[in-house]
BALOBA-1460 file (C-alpha; in Angstrom, 3 decimals):
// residues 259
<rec num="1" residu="x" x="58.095" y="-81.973" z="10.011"/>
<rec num="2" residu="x" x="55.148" y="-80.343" z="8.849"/>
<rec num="3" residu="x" x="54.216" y="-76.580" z="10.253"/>
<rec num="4" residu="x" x="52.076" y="-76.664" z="12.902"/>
<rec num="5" residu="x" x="49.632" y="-73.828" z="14.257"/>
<rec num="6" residu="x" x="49.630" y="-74.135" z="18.146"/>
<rec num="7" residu="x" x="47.172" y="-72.024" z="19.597"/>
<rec num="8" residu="x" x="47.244" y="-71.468" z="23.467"/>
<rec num="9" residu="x" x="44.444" y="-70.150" z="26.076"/>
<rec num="10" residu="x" x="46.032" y="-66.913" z="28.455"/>
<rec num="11" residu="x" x="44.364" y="-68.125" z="31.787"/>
<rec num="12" residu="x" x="44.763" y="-71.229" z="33.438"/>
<rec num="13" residu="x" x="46.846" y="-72.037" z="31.065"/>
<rec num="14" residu="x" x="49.772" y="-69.696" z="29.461"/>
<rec num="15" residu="x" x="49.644" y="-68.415" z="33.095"/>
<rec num="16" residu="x" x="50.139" y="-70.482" z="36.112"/>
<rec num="17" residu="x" x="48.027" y="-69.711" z="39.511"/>
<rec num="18" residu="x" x="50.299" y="-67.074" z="40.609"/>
<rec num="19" residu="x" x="49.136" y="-65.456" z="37.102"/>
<rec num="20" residu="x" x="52.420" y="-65.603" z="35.374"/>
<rec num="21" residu="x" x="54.180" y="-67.830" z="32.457"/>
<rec num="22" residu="x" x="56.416" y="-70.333" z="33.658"/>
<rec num="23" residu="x" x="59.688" y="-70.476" z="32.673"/>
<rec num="24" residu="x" x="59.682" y="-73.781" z="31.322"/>
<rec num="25" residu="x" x="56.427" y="-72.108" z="28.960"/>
<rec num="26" residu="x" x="58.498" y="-69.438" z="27.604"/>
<rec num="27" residu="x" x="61.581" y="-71.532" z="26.193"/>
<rec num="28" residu="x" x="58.841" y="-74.121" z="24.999"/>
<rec num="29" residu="x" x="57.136" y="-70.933" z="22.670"/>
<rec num="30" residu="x" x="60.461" y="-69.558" z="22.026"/>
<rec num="31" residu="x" x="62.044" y="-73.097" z="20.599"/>
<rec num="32" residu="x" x="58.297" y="-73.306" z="18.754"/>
<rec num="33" residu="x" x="58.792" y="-70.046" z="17.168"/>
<rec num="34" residu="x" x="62.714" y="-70.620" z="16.077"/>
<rec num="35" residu="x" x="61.493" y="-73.949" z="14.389"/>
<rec num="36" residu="x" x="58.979" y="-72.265" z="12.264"/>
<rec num="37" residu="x" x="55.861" y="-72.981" z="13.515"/>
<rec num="38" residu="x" x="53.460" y="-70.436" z="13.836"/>
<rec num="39" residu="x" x="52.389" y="-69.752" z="17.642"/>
<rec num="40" residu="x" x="48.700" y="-68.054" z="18.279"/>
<rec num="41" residu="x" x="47.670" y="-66.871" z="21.799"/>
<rec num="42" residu="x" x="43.368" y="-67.632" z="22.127"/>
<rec num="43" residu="x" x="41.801" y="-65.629" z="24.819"/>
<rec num="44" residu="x" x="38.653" y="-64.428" z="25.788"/>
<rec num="45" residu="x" x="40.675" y="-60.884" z="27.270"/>
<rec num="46" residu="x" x="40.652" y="-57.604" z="24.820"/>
<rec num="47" residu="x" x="44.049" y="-56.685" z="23.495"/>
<rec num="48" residu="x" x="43.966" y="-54.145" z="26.541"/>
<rec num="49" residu="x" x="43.574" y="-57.005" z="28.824"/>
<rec num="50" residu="x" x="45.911" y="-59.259" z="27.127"/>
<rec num="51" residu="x" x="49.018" y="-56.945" z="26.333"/>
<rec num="52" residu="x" x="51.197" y="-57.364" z="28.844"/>
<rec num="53" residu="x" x="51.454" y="-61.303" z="28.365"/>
<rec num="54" residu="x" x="51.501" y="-61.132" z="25.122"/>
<rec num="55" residu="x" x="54.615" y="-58.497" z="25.920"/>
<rec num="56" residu="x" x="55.993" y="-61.105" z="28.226"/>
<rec num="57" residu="x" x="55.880" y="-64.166" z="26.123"/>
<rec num="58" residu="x" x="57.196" y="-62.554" z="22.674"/>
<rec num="59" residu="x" x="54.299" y="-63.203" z="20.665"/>
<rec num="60" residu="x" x="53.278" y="-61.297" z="17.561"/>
<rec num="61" residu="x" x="50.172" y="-63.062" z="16.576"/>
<rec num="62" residu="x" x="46.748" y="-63.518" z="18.778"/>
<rec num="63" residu="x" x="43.087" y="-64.159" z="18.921"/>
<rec num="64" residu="x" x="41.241" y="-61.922" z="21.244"/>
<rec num="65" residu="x" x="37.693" y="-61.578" z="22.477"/>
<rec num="66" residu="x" x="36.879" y="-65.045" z="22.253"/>
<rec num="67" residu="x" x="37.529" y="-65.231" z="18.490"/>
<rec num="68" residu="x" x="35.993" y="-61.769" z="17.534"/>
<rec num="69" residu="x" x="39.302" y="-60.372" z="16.500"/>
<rec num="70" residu="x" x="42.784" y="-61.755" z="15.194"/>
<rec num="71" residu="x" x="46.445" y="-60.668" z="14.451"/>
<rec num="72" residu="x" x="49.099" y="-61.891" z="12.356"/>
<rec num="73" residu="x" x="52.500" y="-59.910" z="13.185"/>
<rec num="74" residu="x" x="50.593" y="-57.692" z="15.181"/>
<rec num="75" residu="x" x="48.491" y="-56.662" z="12.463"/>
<rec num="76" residu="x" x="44.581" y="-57.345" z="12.227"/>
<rec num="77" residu="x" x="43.631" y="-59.791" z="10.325"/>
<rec num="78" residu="x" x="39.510" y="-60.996" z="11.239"/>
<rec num="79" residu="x" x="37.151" y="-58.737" z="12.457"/>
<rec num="80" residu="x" x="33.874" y="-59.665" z="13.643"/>
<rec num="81" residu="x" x="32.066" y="-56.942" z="16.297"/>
<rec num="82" residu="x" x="28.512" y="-57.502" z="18.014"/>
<rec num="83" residu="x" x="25.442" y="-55.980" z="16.097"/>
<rec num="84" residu="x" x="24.667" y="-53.236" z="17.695"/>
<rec num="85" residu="x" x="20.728" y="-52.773" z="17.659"/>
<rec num="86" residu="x" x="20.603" y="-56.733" z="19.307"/>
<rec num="87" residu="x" x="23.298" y="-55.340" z="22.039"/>
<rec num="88" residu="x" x="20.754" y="-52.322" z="22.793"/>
<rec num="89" residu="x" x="18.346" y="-54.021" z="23.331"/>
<rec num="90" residu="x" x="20.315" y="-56.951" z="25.438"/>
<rec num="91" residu="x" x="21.425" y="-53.555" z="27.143"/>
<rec num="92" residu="x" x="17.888" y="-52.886" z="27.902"/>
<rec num="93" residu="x" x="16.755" y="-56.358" z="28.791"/>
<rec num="94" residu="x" x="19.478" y="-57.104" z="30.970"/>
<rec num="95" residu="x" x="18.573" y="-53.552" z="32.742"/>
<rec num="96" residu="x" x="15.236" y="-54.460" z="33.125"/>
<rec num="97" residu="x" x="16.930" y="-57.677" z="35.537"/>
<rec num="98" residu="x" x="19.328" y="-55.307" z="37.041"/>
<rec num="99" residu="x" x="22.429" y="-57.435" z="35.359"/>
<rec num="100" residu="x" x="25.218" y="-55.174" z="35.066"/>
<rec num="101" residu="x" x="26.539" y="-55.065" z="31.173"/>
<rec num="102" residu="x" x="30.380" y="-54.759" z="30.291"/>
<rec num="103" residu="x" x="31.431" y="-53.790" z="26.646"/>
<rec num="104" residu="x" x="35.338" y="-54.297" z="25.529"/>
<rec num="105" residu="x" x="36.765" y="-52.959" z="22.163"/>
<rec num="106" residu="x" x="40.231" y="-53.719" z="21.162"/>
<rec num="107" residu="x" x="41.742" y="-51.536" z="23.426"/>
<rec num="108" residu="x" x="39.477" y="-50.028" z="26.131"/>
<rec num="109" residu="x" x="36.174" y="-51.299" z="28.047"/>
<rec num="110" residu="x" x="34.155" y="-49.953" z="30.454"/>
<rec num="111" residu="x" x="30.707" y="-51.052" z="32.550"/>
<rec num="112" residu="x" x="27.449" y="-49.500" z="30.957"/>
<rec num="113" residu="x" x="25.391" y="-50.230" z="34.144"/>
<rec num="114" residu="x" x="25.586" y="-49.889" z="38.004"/>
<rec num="115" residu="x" x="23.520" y="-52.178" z="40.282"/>
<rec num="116" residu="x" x="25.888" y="-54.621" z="41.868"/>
<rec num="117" residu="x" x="29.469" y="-53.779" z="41.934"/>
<rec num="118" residu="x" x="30.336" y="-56.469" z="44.184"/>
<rec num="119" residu="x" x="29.495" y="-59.030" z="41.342"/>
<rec num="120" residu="x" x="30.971" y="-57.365" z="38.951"/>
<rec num="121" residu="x" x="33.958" y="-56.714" z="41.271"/>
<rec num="122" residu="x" x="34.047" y="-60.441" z="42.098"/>
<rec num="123" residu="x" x="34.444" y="-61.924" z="38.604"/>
<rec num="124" residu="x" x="36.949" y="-59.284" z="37.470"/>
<rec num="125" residu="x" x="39.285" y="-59.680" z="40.273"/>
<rec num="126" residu="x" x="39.277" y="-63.933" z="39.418"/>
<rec num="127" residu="x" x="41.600" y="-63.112" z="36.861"/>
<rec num="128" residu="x" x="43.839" y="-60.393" z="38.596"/>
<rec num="129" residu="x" x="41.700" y="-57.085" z="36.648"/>
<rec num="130" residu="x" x="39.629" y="-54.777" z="38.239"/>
<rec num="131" residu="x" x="36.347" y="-53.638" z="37.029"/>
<rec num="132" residu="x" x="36.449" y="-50.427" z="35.084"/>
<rec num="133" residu="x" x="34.576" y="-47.114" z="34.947"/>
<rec num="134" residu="x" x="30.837" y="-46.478" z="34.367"/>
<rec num="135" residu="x" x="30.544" y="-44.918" z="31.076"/>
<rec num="136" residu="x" x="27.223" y="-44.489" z="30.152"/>
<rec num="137" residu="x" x="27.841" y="-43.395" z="26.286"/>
<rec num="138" residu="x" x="30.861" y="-46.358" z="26.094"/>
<rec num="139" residu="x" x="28.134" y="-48.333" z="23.417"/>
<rec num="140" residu="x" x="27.176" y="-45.397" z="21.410"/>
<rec num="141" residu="x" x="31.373" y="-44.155" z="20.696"/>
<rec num="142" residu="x" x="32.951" y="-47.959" z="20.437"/>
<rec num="143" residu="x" x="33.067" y="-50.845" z="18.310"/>
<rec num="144" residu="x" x="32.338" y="-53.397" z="20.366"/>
<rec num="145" residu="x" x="33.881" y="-56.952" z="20.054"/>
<rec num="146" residu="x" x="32.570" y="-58.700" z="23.136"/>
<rec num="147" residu="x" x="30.700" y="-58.193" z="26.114"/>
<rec num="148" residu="x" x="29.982" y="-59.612" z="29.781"/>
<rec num="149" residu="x" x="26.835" y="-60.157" z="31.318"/>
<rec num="150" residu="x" x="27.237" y="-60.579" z="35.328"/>
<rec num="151" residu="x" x="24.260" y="-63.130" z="36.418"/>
<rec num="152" residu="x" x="23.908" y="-66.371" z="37.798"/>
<rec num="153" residu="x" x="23.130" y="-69.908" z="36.073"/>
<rec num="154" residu="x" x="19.328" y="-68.913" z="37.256"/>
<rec num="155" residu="x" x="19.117" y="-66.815" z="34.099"/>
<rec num="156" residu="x" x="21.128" y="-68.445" z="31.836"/>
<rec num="157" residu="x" x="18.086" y="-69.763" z="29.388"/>
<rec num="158" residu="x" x="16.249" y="-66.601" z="29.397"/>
<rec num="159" residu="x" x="19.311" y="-64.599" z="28.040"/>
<rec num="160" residu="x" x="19.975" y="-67.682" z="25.327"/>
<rec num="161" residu="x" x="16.122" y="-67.550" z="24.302"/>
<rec num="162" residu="x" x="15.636" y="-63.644" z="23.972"/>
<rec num="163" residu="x" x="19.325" y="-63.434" z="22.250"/>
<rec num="164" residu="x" x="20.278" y="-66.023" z="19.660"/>
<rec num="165" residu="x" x="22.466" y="-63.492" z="17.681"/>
<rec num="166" residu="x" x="24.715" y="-63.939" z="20.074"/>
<rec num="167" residu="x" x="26.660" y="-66.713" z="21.728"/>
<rec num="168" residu="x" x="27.080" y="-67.114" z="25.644"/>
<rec num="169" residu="x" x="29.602" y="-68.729" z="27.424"/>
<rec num="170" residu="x" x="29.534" y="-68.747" z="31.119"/>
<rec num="171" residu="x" x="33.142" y="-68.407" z="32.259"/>
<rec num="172" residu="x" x="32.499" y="-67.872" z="35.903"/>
<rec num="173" residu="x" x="29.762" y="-68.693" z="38.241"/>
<rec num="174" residu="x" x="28.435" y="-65.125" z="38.083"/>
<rec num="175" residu="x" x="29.500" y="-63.870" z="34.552"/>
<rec num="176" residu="x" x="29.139" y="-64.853" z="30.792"/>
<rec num="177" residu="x" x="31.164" y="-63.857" z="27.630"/>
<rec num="178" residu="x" x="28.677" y="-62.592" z="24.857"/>
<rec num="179" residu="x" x="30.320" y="-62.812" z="21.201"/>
<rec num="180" residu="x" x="28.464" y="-62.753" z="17.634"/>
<rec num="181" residu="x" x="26.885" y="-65.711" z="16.833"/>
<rec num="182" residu="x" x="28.538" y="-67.833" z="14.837"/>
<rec num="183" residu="x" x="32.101" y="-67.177" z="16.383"/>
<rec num="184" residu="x" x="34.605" y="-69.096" z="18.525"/>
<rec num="185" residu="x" x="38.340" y="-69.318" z="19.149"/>
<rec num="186" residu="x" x="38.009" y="-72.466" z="17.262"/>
<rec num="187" residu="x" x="36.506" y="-71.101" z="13.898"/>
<rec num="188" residu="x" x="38.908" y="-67.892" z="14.048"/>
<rec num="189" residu="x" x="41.671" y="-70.435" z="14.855"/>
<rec num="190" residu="x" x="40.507" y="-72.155" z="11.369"/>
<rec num="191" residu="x" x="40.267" y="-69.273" z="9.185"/>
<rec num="192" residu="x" x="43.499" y="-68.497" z="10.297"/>
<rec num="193" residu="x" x="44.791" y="-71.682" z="9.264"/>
<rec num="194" residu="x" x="44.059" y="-71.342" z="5.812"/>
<rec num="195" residu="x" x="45.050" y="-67.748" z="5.689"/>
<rec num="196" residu="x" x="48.779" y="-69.491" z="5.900"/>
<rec num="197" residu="x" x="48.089" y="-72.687" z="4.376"/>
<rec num="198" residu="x" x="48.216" y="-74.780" z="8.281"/>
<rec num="199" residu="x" x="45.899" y="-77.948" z="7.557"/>
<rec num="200" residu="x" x="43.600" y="-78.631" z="10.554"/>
<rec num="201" residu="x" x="45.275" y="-81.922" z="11.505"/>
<rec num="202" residu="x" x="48.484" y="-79.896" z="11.966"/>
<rec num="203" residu="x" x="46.342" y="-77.571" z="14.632"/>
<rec num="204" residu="x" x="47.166" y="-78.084" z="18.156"/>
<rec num="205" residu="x" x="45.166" y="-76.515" z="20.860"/>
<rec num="206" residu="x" x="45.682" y="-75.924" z="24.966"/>
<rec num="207" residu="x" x="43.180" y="-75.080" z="26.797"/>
<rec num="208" residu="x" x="41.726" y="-74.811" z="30.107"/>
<rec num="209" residu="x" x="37.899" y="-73.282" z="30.440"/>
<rec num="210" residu="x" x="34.831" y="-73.438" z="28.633"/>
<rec num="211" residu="x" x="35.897" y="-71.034" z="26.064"/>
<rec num="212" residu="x" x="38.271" y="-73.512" z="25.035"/>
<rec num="213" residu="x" x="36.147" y="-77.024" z="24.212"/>
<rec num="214" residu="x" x="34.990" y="-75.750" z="20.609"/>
<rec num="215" residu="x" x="39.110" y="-75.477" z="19.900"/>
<rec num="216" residu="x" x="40.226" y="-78.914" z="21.951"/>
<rec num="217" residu="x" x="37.386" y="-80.360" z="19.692"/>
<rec num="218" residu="x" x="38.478" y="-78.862" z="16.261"/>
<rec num="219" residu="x" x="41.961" y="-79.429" z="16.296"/>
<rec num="220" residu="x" x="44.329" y="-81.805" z="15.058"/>
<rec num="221" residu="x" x="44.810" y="-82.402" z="18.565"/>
<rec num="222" residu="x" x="43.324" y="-80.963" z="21.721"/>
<rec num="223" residu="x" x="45.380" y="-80.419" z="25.020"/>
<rec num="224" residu="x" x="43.403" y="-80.141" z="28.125"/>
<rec num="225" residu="x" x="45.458" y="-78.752" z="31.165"/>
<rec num="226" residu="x" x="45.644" y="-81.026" z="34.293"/>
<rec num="227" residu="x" x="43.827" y="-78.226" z="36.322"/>
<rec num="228" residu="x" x="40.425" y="-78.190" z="33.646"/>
<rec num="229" residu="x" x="37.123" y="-79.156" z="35.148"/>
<rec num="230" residu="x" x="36.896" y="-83.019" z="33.645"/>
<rec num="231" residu="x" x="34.062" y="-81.888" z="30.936"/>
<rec num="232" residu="x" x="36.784" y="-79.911" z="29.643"/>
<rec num="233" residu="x" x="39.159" y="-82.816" z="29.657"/>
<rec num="234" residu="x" x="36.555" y="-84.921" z="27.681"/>
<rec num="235" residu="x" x="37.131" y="-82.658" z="24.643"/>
<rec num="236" residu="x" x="40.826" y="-82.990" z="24.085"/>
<rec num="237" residu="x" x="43.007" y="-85.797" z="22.489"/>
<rec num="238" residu="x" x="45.344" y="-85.514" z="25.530"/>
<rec num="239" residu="x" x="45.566" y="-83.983" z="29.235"/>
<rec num="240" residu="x" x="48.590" y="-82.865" z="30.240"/>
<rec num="241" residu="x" x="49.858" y="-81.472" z="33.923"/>
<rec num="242" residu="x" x="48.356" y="-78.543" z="35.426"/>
<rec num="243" residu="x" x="49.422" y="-74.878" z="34.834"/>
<rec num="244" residu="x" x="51.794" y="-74.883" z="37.969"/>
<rec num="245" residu="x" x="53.162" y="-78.237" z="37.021"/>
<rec num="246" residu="x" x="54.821" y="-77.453" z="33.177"/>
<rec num="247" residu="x" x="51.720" y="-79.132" z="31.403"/>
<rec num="248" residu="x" x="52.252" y="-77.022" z="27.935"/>
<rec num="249" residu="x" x="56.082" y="-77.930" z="28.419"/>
<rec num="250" residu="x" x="55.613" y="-81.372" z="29.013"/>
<rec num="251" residu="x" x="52.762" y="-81.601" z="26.054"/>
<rec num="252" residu="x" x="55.164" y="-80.695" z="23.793"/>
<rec num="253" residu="x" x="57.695" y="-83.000" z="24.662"/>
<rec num="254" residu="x" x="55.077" y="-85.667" z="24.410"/>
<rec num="255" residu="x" x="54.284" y="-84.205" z="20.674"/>
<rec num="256" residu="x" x="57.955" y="-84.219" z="20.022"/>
<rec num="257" residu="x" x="58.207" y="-80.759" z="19.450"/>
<rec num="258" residu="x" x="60.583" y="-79.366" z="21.958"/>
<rec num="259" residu="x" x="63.370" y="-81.524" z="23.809"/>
């Protein structure tokens, strides 16, 4: 059997609802890993945000920020941060709307703006974090690989229009992800590829969120967990069971790739 890459979303998908990897999920990466194939956690978390499932489920290499950074043996491969003068002035625009503005490096993040907390407070805790510290001079002493915007759908076409150097993806009903434009999980997932000589038709993706149709699209093939919306599921080759249910377990039994 050919090496395959398999490249795996963190929430709603590594992680069931009770935001922890399932047992049957663990022996499914471990048996990956002992067979040779070369396993890649995609999320849209920082390294900070990611690190302790990464801890949990053994794995060395991983895609963070939605694609603006990537690690092979824990060591960084792909860098691609936001330009900084069209983040300014998104800084200012956004402040202009009272939209609160969060900026992640690799390893820290912090909010840049205060005018709603409970929005910001909202999104953050959907995913088991809570919001961090206002730093006011976080932009002018960081790299900065990604940020969040915290608005509604209302404004979604004003901040696309006044921003095309970046791309947004809305990843909950009041909060977007805002990465350099081009970038994805799905291209970093393909540069990787050909860093260690993985064709595309021997990528497999699993994915849950919005984040995650450029990747289900791009691979080889494209798992959709049982618990995606079904615009999700229309981008991948196959659904499998939800996150509680041992979808990425049962996916890769259907592959043949674990027993």
């Amino acid at each position: 059997m050919e090496r395959k890459l398999i490249a795996l979303d963190i929430d709603g998908t590594l992680l069931s609802s009770q935001r922890k990897p399932l047992d049957s999920t663990i022996k499914a990466l471990k048996a990956l890993r002992d067979a040779g194939h070369l396993v890649i956690i995609a999320t849209g978390r920082s390294r900070l945000l990611a690190g302790e499932v990464i801890h949990q489920l053994g794995c060395t290499n991983y895609i963070i920020c939605n694609g603006s950074a990537a690690f092979l043996d824990h060591e960084q491969v792909y860098k691609h941060t936001l330009d900084r003068e069209a983040l300014a002035r998104m800084i200012d625009f956004a402040g202009e709307r009272k939209v609160d503005i969060m900026l992640f490096g690799l390893d820290s993040f912090a909010r840049v703006t205060e005018y709603n907390g409970d929005k910001v407070n909202e999104a953050m805790a959907s995913f088991g974090q809570a919001a961090p510290e206002y730093q006011k001079d976080y932009f002018g002493q960081h790299e900065v690989y990604q940020a969040c915007a915290y608005y509604d759908k209302s404004m979604d076409q004003d901040f696309e229009a006044a921003f095309p150097e970046f791309r947004i993806v809305r990843w909950h009903e009041n909060s977007v992800d805002i990465i350099p434009n081009p970038g994805s999980k799905a291209q970093t997932i393909l540069a990787l590829a050909k860093k260690v000589n993985i064709k595309p038709e021997n990528i497999i993706t699993f994915g849950d969120g919005n984040n995650d149709i450029e990747m289900l699209n791009l691979a080889g093939t494209g798992v959709a967990m049982g618990n995606a919306a079904d615009h999700v599921k229309d981008a991948a080759n196959i659904v499998t069971d939800t996150n509680d249910q041992d979808g990425i377990y049962k996916a890769l039994r259907k592959l043949e790739l674990v027993h």
